[in-house]
Backbone bond lengths (Angstrom), bond angles and torsions (degrees), N, CA, C in turn:
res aa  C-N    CA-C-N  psi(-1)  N-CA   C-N-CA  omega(-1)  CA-C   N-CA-C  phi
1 X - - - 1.454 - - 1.527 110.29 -
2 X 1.189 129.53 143.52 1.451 130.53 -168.44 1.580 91.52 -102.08
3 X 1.309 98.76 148.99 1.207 116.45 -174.30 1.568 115.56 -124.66
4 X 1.425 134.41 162.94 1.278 146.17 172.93 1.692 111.65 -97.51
5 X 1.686 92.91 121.56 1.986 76.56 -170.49 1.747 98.52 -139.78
6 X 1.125 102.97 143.67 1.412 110.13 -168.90 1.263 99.58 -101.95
7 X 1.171 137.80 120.09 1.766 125.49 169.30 1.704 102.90 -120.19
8 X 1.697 122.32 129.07 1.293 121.10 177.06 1.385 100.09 -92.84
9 X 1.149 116.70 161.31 1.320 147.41 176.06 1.291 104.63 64.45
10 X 1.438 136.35 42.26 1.679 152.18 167.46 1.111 112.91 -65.91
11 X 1.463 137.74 11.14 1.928 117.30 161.19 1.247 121.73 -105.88
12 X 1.660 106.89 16.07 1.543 103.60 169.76 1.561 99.37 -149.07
13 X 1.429 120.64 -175.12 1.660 123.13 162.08 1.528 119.80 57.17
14 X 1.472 95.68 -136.82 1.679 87.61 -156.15 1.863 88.03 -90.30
15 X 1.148 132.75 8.00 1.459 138.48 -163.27 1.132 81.81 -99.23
16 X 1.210 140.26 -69.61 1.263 129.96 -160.35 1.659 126.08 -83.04
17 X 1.238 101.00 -17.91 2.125 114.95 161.78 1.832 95.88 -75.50
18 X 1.403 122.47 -39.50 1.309 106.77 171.91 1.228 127.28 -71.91
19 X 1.487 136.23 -25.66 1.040 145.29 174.53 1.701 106.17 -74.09
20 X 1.279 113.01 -31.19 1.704 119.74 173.64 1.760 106.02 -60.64
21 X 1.035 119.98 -72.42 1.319 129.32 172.91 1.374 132.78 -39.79
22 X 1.313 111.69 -35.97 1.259 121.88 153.49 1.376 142.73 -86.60
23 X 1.099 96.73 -8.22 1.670 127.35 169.03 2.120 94.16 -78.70
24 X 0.991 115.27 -42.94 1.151 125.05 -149.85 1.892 110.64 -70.65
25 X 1.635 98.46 -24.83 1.272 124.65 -175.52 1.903 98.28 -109.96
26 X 1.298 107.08 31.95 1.544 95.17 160.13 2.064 117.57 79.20
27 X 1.679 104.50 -10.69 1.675 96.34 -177.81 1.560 102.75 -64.93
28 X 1.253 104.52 159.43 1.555 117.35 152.20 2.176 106.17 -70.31
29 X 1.262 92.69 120.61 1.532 91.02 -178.34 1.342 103.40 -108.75
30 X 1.393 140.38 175.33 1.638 151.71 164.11 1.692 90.25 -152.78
31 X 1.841 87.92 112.39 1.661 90.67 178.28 1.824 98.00 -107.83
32 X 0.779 133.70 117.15 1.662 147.70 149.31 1.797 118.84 -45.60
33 X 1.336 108.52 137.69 1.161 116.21 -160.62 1.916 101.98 -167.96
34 X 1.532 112.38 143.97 1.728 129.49 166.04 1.611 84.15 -56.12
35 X 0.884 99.85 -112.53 1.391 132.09 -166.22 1.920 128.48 -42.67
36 X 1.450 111.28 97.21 1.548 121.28 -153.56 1.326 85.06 -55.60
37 X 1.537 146.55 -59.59 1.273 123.45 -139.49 1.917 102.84 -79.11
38 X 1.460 114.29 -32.35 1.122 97.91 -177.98 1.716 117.39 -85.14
39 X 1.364 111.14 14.58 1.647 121.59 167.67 1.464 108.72 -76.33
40 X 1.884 100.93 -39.56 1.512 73.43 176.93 1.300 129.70 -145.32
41 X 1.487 85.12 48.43 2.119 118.92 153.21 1.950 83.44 -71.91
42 X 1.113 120.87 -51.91 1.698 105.62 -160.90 1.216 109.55 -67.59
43 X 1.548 119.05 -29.51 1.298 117.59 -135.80 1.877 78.89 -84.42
44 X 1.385 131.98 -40.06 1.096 132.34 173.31 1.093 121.87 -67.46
45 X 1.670 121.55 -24.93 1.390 122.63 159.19 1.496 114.68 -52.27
46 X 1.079 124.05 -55.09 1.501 111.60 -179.11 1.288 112.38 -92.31
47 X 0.723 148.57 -27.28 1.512 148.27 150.34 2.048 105.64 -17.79
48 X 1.407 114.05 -47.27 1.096 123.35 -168.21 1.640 94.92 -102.56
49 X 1.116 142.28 -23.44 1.277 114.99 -175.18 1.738 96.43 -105.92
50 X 1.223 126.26 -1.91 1.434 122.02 -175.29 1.828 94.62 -111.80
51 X 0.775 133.90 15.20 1.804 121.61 -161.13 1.269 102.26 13.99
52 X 1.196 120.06 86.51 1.627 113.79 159.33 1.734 82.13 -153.75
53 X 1.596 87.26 149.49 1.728 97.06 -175.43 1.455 101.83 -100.34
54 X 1.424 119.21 -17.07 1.864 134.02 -174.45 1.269 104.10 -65.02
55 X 1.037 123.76 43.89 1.452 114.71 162.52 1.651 125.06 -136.75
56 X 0.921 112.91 117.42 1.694 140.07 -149.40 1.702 94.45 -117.89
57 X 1.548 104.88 176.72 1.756 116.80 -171.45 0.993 79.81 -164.46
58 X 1.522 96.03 158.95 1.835 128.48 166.26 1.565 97.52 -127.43
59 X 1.528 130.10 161.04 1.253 145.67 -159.82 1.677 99.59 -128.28
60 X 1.504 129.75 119.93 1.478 117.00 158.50 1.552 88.28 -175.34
61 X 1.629 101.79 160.15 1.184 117.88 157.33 1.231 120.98 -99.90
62 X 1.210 122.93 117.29 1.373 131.91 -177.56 1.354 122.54 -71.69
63 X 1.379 114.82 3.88 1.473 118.17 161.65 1.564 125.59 -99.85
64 X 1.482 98.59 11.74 1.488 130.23 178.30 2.143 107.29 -110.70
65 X 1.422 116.16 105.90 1.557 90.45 -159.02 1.870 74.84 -95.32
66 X 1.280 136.96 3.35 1.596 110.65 161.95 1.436 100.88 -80.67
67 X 0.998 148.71 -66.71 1.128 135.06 153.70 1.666 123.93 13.74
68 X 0.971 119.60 -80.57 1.770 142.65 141.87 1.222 103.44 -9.01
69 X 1.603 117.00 -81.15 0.997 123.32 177.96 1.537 132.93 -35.12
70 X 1.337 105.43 -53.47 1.492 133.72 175.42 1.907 109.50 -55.07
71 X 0.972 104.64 -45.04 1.518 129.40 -163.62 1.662 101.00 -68.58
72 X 1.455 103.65 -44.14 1.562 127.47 176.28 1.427 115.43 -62.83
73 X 1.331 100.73 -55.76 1.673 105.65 174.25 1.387 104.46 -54.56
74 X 1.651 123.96 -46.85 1.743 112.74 -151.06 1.402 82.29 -71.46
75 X 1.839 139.76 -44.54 1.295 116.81 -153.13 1.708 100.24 -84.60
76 X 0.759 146.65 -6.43 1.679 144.78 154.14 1.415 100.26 -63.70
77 X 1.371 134.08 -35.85 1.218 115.33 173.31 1.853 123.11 -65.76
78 X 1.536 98.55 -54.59 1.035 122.64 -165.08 1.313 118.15 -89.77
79 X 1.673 141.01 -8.82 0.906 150.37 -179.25 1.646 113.77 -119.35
80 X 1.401 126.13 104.74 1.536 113.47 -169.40 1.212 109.58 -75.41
81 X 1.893 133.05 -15.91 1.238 129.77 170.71 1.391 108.51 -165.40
82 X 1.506 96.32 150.15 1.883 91.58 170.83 2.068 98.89 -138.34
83 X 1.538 93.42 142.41 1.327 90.60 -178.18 1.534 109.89 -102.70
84 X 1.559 131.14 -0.98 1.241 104.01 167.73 1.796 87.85 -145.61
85 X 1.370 110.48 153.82 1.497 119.73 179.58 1.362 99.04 -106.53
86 X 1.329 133.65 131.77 1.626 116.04 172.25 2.107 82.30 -116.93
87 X 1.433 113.88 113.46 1.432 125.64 161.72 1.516 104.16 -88.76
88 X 1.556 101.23 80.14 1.692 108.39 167.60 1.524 112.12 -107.30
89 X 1.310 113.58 36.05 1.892 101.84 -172.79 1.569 99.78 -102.37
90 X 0.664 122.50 139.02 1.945 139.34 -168.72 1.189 130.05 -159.29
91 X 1.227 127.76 120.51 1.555 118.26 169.34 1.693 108.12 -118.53
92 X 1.154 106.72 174.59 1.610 117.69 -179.72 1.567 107.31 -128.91
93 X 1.521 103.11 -60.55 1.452 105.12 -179.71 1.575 104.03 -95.40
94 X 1.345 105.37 161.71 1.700 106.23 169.32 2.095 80.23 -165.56
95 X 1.562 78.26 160.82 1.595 118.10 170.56 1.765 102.85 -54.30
96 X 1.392 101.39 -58.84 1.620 124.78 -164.44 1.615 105.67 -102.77
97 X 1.547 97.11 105.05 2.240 82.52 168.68 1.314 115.84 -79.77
98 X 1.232 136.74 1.12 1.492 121.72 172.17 1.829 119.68 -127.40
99 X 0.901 128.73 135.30 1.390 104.82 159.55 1.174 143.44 -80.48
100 X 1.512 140.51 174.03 1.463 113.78 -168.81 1.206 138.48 -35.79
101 X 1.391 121.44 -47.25 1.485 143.62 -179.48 1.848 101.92 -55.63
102 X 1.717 108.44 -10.11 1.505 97.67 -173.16 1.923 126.95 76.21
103 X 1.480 91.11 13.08 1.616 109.12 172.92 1.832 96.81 -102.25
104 X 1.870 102.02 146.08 1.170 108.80 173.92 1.946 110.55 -63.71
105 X 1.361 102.19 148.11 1.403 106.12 -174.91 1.346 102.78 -75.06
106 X 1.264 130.92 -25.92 1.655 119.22 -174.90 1.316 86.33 -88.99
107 X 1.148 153.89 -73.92 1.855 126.92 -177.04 1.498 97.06 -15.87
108 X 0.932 90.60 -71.79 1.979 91.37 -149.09 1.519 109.91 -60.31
109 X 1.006 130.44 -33.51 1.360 140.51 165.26 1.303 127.22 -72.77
110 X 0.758 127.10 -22.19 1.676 144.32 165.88 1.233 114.23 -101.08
111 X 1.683 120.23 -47.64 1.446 88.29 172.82 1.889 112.33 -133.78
112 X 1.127 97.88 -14.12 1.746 95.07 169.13 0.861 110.76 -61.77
113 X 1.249 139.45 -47.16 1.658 152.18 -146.87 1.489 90.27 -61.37
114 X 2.074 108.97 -74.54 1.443 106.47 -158.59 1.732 102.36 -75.25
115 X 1.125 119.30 -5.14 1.619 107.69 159.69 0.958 128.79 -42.07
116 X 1.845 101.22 -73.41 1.821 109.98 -171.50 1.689 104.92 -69.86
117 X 1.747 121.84 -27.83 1.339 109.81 174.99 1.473 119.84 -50.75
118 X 1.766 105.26 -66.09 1.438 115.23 175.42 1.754 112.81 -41.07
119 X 1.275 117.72 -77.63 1.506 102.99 175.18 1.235 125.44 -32.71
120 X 0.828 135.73 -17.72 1.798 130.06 -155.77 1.793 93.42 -119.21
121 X 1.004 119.34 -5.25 1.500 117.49 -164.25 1.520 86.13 -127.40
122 X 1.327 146.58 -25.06 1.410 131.14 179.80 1.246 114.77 -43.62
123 X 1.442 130.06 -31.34 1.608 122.48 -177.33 1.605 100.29 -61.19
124 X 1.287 116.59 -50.47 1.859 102.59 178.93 1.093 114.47 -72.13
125 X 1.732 144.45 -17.81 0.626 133.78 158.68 1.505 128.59 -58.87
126 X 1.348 142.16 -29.04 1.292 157.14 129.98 1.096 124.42 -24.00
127 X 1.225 112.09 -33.56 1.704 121.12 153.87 1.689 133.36 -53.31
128 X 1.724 96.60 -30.29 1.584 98.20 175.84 1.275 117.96 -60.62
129 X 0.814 127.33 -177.14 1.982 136.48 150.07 1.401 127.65 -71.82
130 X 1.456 105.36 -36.29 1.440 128.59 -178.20 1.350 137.21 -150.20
131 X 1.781 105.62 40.69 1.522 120.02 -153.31 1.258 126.62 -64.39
132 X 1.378 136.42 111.13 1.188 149.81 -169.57 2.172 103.12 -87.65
133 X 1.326 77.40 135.55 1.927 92.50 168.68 1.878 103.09 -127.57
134 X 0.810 84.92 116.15 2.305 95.60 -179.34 1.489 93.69 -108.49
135 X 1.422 111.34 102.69 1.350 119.40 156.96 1.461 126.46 -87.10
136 X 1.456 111.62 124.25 1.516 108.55 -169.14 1.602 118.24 -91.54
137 X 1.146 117.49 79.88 1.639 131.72 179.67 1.432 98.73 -68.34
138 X 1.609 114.07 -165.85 1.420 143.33 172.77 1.083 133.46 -133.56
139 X 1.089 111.32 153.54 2.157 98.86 166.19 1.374 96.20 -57.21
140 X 1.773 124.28 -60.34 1.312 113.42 -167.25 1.473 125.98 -75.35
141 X 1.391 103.16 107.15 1.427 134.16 174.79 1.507 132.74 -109.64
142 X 1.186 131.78 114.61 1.699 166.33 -148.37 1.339 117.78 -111.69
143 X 0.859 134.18 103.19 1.866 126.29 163.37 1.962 91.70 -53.43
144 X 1.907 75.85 141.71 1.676 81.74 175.91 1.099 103.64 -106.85
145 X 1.419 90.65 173.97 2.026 111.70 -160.83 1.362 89.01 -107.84
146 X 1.287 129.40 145.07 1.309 124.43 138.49 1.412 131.12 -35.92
147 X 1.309 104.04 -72.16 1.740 121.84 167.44 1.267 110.39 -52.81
148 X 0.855 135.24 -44.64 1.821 127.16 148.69 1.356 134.57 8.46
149 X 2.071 88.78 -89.71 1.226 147.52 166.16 1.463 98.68 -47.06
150 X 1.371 123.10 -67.09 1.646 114.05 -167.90 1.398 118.31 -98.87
151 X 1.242 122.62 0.37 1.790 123.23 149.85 1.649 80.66 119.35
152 X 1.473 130.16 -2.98 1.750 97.28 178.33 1.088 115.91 -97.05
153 X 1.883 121.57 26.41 1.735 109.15 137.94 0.820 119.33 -148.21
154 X 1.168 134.39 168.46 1.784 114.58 -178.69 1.469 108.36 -117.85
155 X 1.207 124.61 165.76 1.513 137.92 -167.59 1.367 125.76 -133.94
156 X 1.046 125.99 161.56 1.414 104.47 -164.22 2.059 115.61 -86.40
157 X 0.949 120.05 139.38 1.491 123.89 -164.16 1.862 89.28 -27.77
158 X 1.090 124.73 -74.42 1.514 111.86 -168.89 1.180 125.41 -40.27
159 X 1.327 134.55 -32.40 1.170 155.64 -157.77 1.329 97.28 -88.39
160 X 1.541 120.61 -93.63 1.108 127.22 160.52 1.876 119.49 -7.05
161 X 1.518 107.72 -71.04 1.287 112.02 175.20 1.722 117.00 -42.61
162 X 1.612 115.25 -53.32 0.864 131.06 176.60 1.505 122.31 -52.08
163 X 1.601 116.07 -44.17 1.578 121.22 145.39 0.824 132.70 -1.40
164 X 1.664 102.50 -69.98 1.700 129.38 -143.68 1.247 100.46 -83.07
165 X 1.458 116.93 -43.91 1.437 136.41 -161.76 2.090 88.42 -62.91
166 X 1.488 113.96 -56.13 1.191 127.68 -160.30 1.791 87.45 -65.37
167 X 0.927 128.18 -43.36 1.170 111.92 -157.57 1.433 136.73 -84.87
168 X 1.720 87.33 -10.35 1.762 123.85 175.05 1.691 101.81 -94.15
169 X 1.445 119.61 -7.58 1.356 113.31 168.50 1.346 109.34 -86.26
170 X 1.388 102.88 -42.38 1.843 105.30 -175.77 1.652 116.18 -76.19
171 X 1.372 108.25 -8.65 1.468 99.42 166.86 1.431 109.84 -109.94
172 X 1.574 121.07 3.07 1.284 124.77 162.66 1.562 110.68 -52.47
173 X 1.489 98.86 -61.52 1.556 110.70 -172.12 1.602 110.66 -65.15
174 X 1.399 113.75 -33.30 1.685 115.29 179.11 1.698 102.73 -53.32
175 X 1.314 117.21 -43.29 1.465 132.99 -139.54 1.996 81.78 -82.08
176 X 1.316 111.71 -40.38 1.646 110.56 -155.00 1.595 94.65 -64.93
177 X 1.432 116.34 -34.35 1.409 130.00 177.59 1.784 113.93 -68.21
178 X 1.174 113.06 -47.29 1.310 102.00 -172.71 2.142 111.99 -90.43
179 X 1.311 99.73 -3.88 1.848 103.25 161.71 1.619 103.38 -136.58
180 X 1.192 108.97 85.91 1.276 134.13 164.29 2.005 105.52 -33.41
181 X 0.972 106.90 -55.77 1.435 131.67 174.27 1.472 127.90 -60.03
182 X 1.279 92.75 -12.05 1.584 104.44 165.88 1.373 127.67 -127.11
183 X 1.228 129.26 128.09 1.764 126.48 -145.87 2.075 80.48 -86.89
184 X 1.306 110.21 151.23 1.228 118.16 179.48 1.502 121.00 -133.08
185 X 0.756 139.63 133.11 1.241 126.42 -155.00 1.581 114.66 -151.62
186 X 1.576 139.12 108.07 1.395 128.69 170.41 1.579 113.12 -82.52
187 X 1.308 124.14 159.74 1.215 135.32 173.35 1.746 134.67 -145.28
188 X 0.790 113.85 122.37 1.644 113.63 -178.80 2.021 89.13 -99.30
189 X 1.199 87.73 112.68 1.707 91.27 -172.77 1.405 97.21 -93.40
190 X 1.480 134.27 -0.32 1.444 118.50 156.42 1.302 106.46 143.79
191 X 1.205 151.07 128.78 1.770 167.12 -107.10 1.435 88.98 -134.97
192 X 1.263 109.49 106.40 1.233 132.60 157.40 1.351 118.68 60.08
193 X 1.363 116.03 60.03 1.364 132.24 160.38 1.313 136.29 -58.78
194 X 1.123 124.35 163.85 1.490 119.03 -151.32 2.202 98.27 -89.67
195 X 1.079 110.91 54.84 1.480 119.11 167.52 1.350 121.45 -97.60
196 X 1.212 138.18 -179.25 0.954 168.52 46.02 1.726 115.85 81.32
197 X 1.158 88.72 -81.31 1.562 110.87 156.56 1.455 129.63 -45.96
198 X 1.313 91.85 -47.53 1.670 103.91 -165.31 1.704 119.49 -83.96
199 X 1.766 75.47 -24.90 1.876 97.42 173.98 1.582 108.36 -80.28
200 X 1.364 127.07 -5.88 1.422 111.11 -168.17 1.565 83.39 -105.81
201 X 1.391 133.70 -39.84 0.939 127.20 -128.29 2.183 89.09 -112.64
202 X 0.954 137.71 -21.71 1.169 145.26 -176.15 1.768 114.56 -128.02
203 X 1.199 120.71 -27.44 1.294 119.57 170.37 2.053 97.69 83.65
204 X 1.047 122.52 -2.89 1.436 118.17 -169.41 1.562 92.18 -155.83
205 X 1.995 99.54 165.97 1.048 106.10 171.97 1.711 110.74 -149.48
206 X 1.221 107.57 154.12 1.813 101.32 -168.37 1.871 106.61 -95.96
207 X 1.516 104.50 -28.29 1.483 89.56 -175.72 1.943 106.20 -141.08
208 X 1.173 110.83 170.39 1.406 88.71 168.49 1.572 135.60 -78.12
209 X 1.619 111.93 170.91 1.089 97.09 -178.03 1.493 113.89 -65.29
210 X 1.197 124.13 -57.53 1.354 123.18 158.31 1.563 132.29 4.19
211 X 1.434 101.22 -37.97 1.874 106.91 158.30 1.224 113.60 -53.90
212 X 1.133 102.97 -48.83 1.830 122.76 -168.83 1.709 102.93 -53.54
213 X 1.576 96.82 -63.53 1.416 118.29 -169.45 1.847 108.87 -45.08
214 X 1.535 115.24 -48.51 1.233 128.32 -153.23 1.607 94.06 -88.77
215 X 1.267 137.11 -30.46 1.291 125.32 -169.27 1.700 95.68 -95.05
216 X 1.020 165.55 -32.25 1.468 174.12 -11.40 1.819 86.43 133.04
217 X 1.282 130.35 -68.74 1.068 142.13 170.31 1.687 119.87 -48.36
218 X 1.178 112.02 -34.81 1.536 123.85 -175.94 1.615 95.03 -91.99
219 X 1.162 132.97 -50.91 1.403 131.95 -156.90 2.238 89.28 -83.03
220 X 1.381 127.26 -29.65 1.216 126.50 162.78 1.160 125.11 -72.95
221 X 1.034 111.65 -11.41 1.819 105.15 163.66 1.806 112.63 -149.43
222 X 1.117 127.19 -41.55 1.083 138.48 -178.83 1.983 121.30 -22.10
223 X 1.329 123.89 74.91 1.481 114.93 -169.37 1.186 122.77 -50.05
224 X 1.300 107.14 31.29 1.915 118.65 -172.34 1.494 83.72 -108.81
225 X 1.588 146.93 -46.65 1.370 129.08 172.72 1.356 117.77 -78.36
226 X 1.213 139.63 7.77 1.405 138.96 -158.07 1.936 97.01 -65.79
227 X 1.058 111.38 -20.12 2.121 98.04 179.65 1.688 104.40 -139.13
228 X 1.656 97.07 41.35 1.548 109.38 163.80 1.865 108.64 -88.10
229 X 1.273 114.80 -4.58 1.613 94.90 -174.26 1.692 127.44 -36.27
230 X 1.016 113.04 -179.65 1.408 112.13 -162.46 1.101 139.46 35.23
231 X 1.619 123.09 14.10 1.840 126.51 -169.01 1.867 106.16 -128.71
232 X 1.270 71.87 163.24 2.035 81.77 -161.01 1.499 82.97 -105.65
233 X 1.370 87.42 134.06 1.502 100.17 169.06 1.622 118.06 -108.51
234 X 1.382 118.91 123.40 1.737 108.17 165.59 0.986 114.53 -109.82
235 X 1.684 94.36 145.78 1.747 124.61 -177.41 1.920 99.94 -87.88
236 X 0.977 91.57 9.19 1.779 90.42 -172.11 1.825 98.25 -94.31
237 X 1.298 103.14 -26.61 1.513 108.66 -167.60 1.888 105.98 -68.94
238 X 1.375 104.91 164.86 1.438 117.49 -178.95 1.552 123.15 32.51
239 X 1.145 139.82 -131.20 1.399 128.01 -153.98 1.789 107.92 -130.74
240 X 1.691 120.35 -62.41 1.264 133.19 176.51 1.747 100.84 -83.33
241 X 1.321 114.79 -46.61 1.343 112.37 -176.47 1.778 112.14 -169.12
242 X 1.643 89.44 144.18 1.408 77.20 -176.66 1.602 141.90 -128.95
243 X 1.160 157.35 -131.71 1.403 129.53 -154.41 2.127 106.74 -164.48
244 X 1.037 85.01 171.54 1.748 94.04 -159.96 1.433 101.58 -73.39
245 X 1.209 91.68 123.49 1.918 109.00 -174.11 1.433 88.34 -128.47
246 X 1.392 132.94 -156.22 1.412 170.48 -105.64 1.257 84.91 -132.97
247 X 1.651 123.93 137.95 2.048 120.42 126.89 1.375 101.18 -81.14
248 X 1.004 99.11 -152.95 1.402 119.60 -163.62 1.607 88.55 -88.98
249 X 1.492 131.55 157.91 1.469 147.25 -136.91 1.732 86.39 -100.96
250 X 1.592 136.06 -28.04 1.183 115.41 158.38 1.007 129.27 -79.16
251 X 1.108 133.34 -7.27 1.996 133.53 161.32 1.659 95.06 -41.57
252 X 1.496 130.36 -64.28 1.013 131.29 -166.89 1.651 109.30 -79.79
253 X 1.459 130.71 31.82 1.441 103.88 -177.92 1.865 80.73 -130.79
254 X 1.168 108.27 134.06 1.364 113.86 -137.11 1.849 85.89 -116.34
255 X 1.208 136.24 -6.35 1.420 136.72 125.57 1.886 149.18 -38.59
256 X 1.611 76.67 -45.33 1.347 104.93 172.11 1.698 115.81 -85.21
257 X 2.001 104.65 -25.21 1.499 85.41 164.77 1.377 102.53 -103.78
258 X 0.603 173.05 97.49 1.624 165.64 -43.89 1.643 107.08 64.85
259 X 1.175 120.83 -62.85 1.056 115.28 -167.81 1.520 107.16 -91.98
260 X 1.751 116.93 -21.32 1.678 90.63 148.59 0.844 149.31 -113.83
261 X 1.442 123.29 28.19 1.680 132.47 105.57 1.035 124.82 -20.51
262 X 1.528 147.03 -74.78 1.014 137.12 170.08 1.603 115.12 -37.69
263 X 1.581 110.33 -68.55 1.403 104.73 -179.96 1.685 113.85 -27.04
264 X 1.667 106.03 -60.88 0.994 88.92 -168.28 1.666 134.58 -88.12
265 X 1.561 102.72 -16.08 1.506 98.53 161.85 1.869 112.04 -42.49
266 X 1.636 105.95 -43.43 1.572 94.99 -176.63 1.982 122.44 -75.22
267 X 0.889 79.38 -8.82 2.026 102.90 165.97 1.701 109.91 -71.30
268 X 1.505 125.69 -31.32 1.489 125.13 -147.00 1.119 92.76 -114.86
């Protein structure tokens, strides 16, 4: 059955080799992207190397959460349903550590961003039959700070990064609990892949992107995860690919996400 799939941060990396591949087998895709002109150099890039004409973009910066916001409304307008969300947009390094509001950009980009998106878009998501959310976590994982989280301290890019990742796992697992109806799923799709990212931010890479690409793809359609909600999966595990172990020991302390929930409902 072809499916409708939203993937954020699709004009470069493993977002955009995933959005290729699945384009390639006929889904309706919506690849997300900063920057309109290079949304839709891609959107014609795969369009022409996948023959499928179903492929559409949305425009925002995700270090902007009105932005987010905005982006949310047009696809509630314009989209009557989507059955799987893949929230793969992430940065590590940037030019700028905060965005206007004075919040770190990897918070907000890593994990505010697919917050206020995902919430505001769950009504179409409820529409699928079998709606999948693929959250893109890390191995590197951080207890978060409050002051962190709300711009009154700053941390060092690893740290910080490492946060964000932690903090989009622990509301991964909150989220699998409060929509029963939607399979939920975190992922560390694999430590230092051959992207984009990994090249600005490490200068090297240990595996290809293609790890990334192939498990992202299996956990989006594959009926081998269909009653995985709530579990983190790592791409770091075993040899070709690998399988649901542990997050980090605060995903599971169910106080600690409580209270950053709250934080951040009062952040949004």
């Amino acid at each position: 059955m072809k499916k409708t799939i939203l993937i954020t941060g699709s004009t470069d990396g493993i977002g955009k080799l995933t959005a290729l591949k699945l384009a390639k087998e006929g889904h309706t895709i919506y690849v997300h992207g900063r920057n309109d002109t290079k949304l839709q150099s891609v959107i014609s890039e795969i369009k022409e190397a996948s023959n499928n004409n179903n492929i559409k973009g949305f425009v925002a910066d995700f270090s902007d959460l009105e932005a987010v916001s905005r982006m949310a409304e047009q696809i509630t307008t314009e989209v009557p349903k989507i059955d799987v969300l893949i929230n793969n947009a992430g940065i590590f390094k940037s030019k700028v550590s905060q965005n206007k509001n004075g919040l770190d950009i990897r918070m907000v980009v890593n994990y505010l961003a697919p917050y206020v998106l995902t919430n505001a878009i769950l009504p179409i998501l409820k529409k699928s039959e079998a709606p999948r959310i693929i959250n893109l976590s890390s191995a590197a994982q951080s207890p978060v700070s409050e002051a962190v989280l709300t711009g009154a301290k700053q941390d060092s890019e690893n740290n910080t990064y490492a946060q964000s990742k932690l903090a989009l796992t622990m509301w991964s697992f909150h989220l699998a609990k409060q929509v029963p109806a939607i399979s939920v799923i975190a992922v560390n799709p694999g430590s230092l892949l051959n992207t984009k990212m990994v090249k600005e931010a490490y200068g090297e890479h240990w595996s290809p992107a293609e790890k990334g690409v192939n498990i992202l793809y299996d956990l989006a359609l594959s009926e081998a995860y269909k009653n995985d909600s709530g579990k983190y999966f790592d791409n770091d595990k075993g040899e070709e690919k690998g399988y649901f172990s542990p997050a980090h020991q605060d995903a599971y302390d169910e106080a600690k996400i409580s209270k950053l929930i709250s934080w951040t409902t009062a952040l949004v």
